[in-house]
N, C-alpha and C positions, 0 to 999 in steps of 0.2 A: 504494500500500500504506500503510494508517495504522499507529501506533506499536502498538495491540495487534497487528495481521496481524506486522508486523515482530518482534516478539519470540518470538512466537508460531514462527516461521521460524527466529530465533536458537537456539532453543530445542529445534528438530529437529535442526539441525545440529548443538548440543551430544549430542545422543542419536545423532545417526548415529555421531560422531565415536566415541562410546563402546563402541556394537557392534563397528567397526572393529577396536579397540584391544583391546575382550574377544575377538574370531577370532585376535588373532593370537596374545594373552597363551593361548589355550585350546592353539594350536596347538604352541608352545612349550612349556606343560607336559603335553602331550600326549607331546612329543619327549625330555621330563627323564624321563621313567620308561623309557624302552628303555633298551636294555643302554649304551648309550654315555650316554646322561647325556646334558647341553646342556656344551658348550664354556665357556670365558670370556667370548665375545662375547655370547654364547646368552643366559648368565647376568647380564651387563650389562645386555642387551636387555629380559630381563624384569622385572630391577628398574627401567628405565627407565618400560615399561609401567603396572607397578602405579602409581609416582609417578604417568604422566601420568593414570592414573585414577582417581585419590585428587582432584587437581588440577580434574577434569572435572565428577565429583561434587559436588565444595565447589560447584565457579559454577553447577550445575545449582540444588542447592538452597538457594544465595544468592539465584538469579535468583528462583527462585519462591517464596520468605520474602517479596520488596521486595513483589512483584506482589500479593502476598497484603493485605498491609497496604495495598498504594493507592502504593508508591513506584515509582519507573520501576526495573527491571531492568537499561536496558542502561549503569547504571552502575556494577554489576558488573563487578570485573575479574580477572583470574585472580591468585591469589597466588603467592606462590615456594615453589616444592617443598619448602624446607624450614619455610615456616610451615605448610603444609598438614600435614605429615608429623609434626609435632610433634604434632598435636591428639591422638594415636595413642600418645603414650607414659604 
């Protein structure tokens, strides 16, 4: 596999991972509007989600900014939740 195939593949995984993470966040507020509401766990769980998908985004469209320009991608790393989080205030 050469380095485009290979990022190319990072790249899916980023995307799988994200679907993943929108099933479950969907699922969950799916579950916040019945009559019982999400629990405290519930409600950690999906502030966890949204983070890890704020998170997912950034390195998705980091990866493909580099690649765009001619730089390699998988120097890309993921940043910490709460620099991602800020961008947003």
């Amino acid at each position: 596999m050469d380095h485009e195939q290979h990022n190319a593949k990072v790249d899916e995984q980023i995307i799988d991972n994200i679907g993943n993470l929108v099933a479950e966040e969907r699922a969950l507020r799916d579950r916040s509007t019945g009559q019982q509401g999400l629990g405290p766990d519930e409600q950690a769980r999906l502030r966890e989600l949204e983070i890890q998908l704020d998170q997912c985004w950034d390195v998705l469209r980091r990866r493909r900014a580099k690649a765009e320009v001619g730089e390699d991608p998988g120097t890309v790393k993921e940043r910490p939740a709460d620099e991602v989080e800020n961008y947003r205030s």
